[in-house]
Structures are given as C-alpha cells and as structure tokens.
N, C-alpha and C positions, 0 to 999 in steps of 0.2 A: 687417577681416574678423573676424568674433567666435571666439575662441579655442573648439575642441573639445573638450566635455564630456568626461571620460574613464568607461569602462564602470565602475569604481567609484564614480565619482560616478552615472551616471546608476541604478548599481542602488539606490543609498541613497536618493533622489530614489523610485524605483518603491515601496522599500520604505517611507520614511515616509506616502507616499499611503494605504500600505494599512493603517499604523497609526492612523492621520485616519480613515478609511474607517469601522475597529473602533468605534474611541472614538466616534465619531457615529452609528454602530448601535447601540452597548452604551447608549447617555447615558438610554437609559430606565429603565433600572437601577441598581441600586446596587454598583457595582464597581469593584475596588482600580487600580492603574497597571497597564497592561497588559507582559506580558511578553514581550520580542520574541527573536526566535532567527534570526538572518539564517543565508541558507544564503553558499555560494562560492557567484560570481555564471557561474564556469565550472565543467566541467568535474561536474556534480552528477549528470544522470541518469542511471539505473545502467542502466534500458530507454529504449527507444526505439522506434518503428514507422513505416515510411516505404512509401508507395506507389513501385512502380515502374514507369515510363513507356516506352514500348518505342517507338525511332524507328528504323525500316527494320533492320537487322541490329545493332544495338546498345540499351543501356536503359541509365537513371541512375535514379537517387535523388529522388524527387519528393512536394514536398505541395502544400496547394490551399489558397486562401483561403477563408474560413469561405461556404460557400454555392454557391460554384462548384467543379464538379467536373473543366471540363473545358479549364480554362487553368493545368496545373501549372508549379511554378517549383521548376527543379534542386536539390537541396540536394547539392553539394559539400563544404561543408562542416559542422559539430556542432558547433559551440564548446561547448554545453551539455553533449554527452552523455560519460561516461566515457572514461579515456585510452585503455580493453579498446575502447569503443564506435568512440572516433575512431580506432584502429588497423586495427581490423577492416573499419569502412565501405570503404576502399580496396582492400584485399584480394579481400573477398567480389564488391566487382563487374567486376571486372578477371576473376577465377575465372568470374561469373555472364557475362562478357561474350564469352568465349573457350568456350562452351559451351553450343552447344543443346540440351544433351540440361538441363541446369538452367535456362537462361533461356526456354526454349517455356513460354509462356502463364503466366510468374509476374508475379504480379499485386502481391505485398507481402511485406515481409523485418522481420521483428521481432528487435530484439538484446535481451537481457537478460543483463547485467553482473556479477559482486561485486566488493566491492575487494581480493578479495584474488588478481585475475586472472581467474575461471574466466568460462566466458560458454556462450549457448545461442546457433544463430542458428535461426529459423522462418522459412521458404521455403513460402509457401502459394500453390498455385495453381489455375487455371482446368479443368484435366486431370489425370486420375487419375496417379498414377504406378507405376511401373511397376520391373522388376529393373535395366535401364541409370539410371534415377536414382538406384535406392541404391545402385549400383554408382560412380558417380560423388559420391556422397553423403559415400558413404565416406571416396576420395579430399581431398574439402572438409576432411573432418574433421580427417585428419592434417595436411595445410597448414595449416589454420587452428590447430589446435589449440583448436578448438570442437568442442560437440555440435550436431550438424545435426540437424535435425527439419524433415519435409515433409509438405504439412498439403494434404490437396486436401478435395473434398465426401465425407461421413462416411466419412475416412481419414486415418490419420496413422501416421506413418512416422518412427522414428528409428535415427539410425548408434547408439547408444549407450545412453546416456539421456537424459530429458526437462528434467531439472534440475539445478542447480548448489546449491553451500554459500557462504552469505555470512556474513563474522564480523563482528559490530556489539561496538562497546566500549562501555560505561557503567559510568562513575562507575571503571575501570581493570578494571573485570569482563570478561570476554569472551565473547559468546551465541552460537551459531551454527544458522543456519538451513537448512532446505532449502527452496529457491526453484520452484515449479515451472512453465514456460514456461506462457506461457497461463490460468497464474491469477494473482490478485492482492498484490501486492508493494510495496511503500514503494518510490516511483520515488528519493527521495533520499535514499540511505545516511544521511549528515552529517549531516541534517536529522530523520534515523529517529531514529540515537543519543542526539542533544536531546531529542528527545519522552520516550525510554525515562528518559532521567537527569529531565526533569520529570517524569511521573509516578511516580518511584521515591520525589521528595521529595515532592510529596501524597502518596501512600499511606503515607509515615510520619506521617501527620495522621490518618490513617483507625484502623476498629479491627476485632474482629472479621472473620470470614471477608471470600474476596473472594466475588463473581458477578460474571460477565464474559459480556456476548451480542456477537455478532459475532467469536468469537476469532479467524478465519482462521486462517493457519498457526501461532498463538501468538507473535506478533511482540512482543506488549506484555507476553502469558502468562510469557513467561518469563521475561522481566527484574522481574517483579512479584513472581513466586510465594512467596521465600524469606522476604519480609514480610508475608507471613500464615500463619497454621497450617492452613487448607485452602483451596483455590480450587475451584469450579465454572464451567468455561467452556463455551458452547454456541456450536454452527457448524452452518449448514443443509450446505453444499458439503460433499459426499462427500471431494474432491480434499485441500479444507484442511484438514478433521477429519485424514485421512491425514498430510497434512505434521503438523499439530502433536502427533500423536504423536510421531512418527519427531524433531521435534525436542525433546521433552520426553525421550524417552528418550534422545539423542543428550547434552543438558546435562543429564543426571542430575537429573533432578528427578521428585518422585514424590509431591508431595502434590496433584497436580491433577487432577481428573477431566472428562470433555469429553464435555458429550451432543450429539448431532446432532440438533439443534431448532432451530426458528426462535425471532425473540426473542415472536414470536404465540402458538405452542407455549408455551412456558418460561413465561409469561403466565398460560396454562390451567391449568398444572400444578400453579403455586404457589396461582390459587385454587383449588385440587382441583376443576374442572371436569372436566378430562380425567384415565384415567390411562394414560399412556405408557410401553411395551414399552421404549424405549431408556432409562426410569428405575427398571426396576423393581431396578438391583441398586444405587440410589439413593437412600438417606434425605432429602429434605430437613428432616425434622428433628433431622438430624445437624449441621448447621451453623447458626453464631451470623450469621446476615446482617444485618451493618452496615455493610456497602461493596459496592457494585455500579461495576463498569467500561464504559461504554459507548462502541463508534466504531460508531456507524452506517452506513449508505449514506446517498447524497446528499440524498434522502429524509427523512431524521431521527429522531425516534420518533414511532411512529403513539400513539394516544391512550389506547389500553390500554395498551402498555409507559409511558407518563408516568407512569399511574396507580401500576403498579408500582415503576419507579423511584423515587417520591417515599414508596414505604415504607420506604428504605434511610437511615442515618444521615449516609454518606457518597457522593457519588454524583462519578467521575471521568469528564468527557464529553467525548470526542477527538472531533471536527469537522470536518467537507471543506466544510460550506456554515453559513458563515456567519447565511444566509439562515433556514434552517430550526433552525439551533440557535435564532434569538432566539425563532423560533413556541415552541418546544421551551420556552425558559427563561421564556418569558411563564406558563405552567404550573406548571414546577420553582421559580419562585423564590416561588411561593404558599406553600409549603409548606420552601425550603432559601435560604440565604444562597450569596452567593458570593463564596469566599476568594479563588481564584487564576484569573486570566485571561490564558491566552498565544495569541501568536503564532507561530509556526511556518513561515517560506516556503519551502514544500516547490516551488516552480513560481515562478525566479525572473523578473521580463519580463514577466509574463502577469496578470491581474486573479484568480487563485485563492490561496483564502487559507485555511488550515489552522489551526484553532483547539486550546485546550485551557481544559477548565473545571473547576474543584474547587468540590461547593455542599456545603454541610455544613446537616442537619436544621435548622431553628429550636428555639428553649428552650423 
C-alpha cells in the first residue's frame, strides 16, 4: 500500500506547480529567479462565504462544485479558514439551528476575521427582516462576541458595526486597518504582510513621488508611504476611499492624498483632457512622478492606463491573474525592464496565483 502523502508535502508539490506554471508563462521575457512566498498551508483565511442548505427543520454549511448548484456538499469542517473562522462556524450554526426567527429563509453566512481576534458574521437572506431578528441579532452578538450584520434585498442591518481592525506586521512595523464587511480585503493576512515587506524593498529601488491607482482601503498605501515624500492614490469605491482615510489617519500618516477616480479618470487628468471637481484642490504639478503602484482587478490595465503607466520611471504591479499581467507586460516591457518577479500564494490548494512585478524605465 503506497505510503500517504502528508499535507505539507502535498502543499509544496501544489506550490512548485505553480512556480513551473510562472516560469513557462514568464519564459517570453527577460526575468530574474522568480520570488516565491508560500503561505501556511492551514489555517490562512481570514474570510470565508458559505451557502446554507436547509433540510426540513435544521440547515449546515454547504458549497457546490464549480457548475452545479444543486448537489451541495456539507462543509463541517475549514481546515483553511482562521482559528476566529473555525471557532465561530460551530457556534453560529448551533445558534442559526435553535432559532427560527435567524434561520427562516437564510440563504448565506459570510465570516470575515483579523488576527488579532475580532470578526464580523453576514447573515443574508431571502426576507426582509424585521424587529424580532435584531432583537435576536443582538443576542448572537453577545454570545458570539461578533458584529452581526443582516443583509436582506436593499437592506442591511447591523447590531453594532460593520467592520473590524486588523493589525499587519512588516518588516517589525505595525499597520492597522479597518476592514469593512462586504468590501474588499487581502483573504491571507500571512500572505498580505509578505507582499507589504516585498514591496517596501522595491520601493527603496524607486525614487521620486509615489502614484497609486486601485488604493482600496490603503492596504499597500500605508505600509509604502513613509518611503516617499508624497503619495497620490486614487480609488473609484466610495466605501474604500472612506476606509483609507479613516486608516491613514488612524496610522498617523499624512503625506498622502486620495482622489476618488478611476484609473480611466486619473488617465484624462494627467493628459489634461478632462478637469476634474475631485482634483481641483490638487496640483499635479506638484509632484516629481517617477513611481506609479498598480493592483488592478482581474482585468488588468486597459490600454490607456499602459500608455500611462509606461511614463513612470518606476512601475510596481501587484497581480491576481497571471493571465493579463503578461498581455499587460507584453506592452510595459517595450518601454521598462524587469528587476523583480514574485510569487505570492495567497489561495493555497487552488490553481490562483498572485503575482508581483518591479520594471524599471529603459536607459
């Protein structure tokens, strides 16, 4: 009988696939050793979203396989999700199970984590809700010692508040965020901190102001800032502009200023195409721009922001698809070299793979 593989073996195995993967995508270019950053192979996600299945007077924890929707398979257990995630999963449905006034017509339970404890749980459902669920909402909150939040059709409801603080370390520094349920968040903490400690050491390659499109809630903003003398970052979402305030002013930093533009917008501006109400108390030729930051969506950059980009000296480009960074670099490396190529498996088990790229102008 062939002896069993054990899960750190079989994650190293998953992970050099995905370094083979890179290397035979990348091999049309000119690029250094690639840089790998493994996550923990447990215990990593800091959210999680699970459907819930309801059979006759009781409901569990259910997902589907890619296509079919209507053969679920129990999830018991998370080996993957945080120790807040795997505590809480039993709790919450034990509570969710002993209670109709919470379990009538819930449909999905979203957790969202930090490590430093705190957590949100999202209870969305098929019916409006009503005073006896926050009344029982409430209840949830103190047992668990979570923020509940119940989410029907345009309504949402919380005992408390919406979001939690999560503290990321780099490089022994300590950042802290506000997370907010329902928008976008770095699923692996571990894996967040690596990214911030690599790009802290590219930007001491860089010179010159930053530019930052896509900031969200300043995940990368902040841990970046104190290595240039001004930053400019732009964010379309109302929600995240909010958050990275609220955490630029929480970590005491104050050279950064944040338009709420797309990176299409920010595009126009800089060819003075357009002029824009959200920059008029905004020089851009106040700044030395020789570093621009980009994490795009899955997407990548459309073909005016390349153009753009490729005017900056220093261009750092965080990555969710592998796929559209190369479209992207088949462009950028017309005009910029590239020093540093990492890896990052933020989504261990799974074919997703998180890049990072530092290209520096040609001479």
């Amino acid at each position: 009988m062939p002896e069993a593989v054990s899960l750190d073996q079989r994650y190293q195995d998953q992970l050099q696939n995905k370094v083979e993967h890179l290397r035979s995508l990348f091999a049309t270019f000119t690029v250094p050793e690639i840089e790998v950053f493994p996550s923990k192979p447990t215990q990593y996600r800091m959210r999680a979203e699970f459907r819930i299945w309801h059979d006759e007077n009781c409901c569990f924890y259910a997902m589907f396989k890619p296509g079919n929707k209507n053969e679920p398979y129990e999830v018991s257990t998370f080996p993957a999700g945080s120790p807040r995630i795997q505590t809480l999963m039993p709790q919450l449905l034990a509570e969710i199970n002993s209670s109709e006034t919470l379990r009538r017509k819930l449909f999905q339970v979203e957790f969202l984590t930090s490590q430093t404890g705190e957590s949100c749980i999202t209870l969305i459902y098929h019916r409006q809700l009503d005073q006896h669920w926050q009344d029982e909402a409430k209840q949830l909150n103190q047992k668990l010692n979570s923020h509940i939040i119940g989410r029907a059709r345009k309504q949402k409801l919380c005992t408390d508040t919406d979001s939690i603080e999560e503290k990321l370390t780099v490089n022994g520094q300590h950042y802290y965020y506000q997370q907010v349920e329902n928008s976008f968040t770095q699923p692996n903490a571990f894996i967040c901190e690596k990214m911030l400690e690599w790009a802290q050491a590219s930007a001491t390659q860089c010179s010159g102001d930053l530019v930052e499109l896509y900031c969200g809630n300043g995940n990368f903003t902040i841990a970046l800032a104190h290595l240039f003398p001004k930053v400019l970052a732009t964010e379309i979402s109302k929600v995240s502009v909010r958050s990275a305030l609220h955490n630029l002013e929480r970590n005491q930093i104050n050279n950064v200023v944040i338009a709420r533009m797309s990176s299409e917008e920010f595009t126009q501006a800089m060819n003075r195409e357009r002029a824009f109400r959200r920059l008029k108390d905004i020089n851009l030729d106040d700044y030395q721009l020789d570093t621009i930051f980009v994490d795009p969506p899955r997407a990548g950059l459309d073909a005016e922001t390349e153009k753009l980009v490729q005017r900056f000296k220093h261009i750092i480009y965080i990555s969710c698809s592998p796929a559209t960074l190369h479209h992207n670099l088949s462009t950028l490396t017309q005009s910029h070299q590239i020093q540093r190529l990492a890896l990052f498996d933020q989504f261990p088990f799974t074919d997703h793979i998180e890049t990072g790229v530092l290209l520096t102008q040609n001479a």
